[in-house]
N, C-alpha and C positions, 0 to 999 in steps of 0.2 A: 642525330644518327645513333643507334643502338650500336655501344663499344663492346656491352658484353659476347666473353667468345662462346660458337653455338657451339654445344660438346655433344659428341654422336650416341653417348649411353646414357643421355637425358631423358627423362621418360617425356612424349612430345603430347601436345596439346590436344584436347581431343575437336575432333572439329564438328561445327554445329550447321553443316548446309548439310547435314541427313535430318535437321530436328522439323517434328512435323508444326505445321500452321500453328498458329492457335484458335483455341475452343472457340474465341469470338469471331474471326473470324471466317475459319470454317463452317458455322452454323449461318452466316449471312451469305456465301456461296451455296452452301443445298437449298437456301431458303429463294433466292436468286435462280436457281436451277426449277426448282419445283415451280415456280410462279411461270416461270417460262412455259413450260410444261401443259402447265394449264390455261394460260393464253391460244397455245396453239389447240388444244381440245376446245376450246370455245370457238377458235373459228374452225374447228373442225363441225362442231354443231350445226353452226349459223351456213355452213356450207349445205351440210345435210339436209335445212329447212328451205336452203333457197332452189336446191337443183331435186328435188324429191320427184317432179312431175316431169321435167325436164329431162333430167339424166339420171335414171336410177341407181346405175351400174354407180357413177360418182356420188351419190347419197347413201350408197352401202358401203360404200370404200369409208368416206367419212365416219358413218357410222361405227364400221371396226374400230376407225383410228379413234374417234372418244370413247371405245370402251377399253381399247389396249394401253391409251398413254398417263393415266392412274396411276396403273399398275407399275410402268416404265420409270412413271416422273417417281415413283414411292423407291422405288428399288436401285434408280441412279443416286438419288439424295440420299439415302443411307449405305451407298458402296464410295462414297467420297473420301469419310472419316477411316473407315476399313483398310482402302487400298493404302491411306499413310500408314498405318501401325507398322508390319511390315515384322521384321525380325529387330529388334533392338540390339545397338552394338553393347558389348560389356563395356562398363565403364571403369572398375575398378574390379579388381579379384581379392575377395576375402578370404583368406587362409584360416577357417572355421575348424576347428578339432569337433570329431562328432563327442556325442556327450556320453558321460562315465556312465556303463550298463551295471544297474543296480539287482544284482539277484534275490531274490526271497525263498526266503527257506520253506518248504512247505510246511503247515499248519494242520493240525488234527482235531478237528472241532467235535467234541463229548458230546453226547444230548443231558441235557440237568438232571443233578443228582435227584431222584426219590425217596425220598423220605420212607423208610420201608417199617419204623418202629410204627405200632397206635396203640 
């Protein structure tokens, strides 16, 4: 049992159920999503190829759906990693002094002397 007493102007822990997945495992999730994806576009195919004389109206529907879910499967597996970023909490506050502004004098720059004796 923890004896230590809790004191109220402790600064308190920060908590870690906002931190996002990680890399390995997120990329095995859209990787997971996308195979899905394209599972279902192959038997959207193999629909299109078996119903084409049979039922057309349903071999154009398939048809859309394998040229739409490419694009669908591309754009859900890269909005995965996106929707965790999110806004980050601060973690610490750094009391940073901005930095000492350096003036310069201005400067009169001559063009070279000529040598005017010959």
């Amino acid at each position: 049992m923890n004896t230590t007493p809790r004191r109220r102007d402790a600064a308190r822990a920060e908590s870690i159920t906002r931190a996002r997945t990680g890399m390995t495992r997120d990329l095995r999730g859209r990787q997971r999503r996308y195979v899905a994806a394209m599972v279902v576009r192959s038997a959207c195919v193999v629909v299109m190829a078996v119903t084409r004389n049979r039922r057309p109206a349903v071999a154009v529907c398939a048809l859309v759906g394998a040229g739409v879910i490419p694009y669908v499967a591309v754009v859900v597996a890269q909005a995965g990693w996106r929707q965790q970023r999110g806004a980050r909490p601060v973690l610490a506050r750094v009391n940073e002094e901005p930095a000492a502004r350096v003036v310069l004098e201005p400067t009169l720059i001559l063009p070279p002397e000529r040598n005017t004796a010959s």
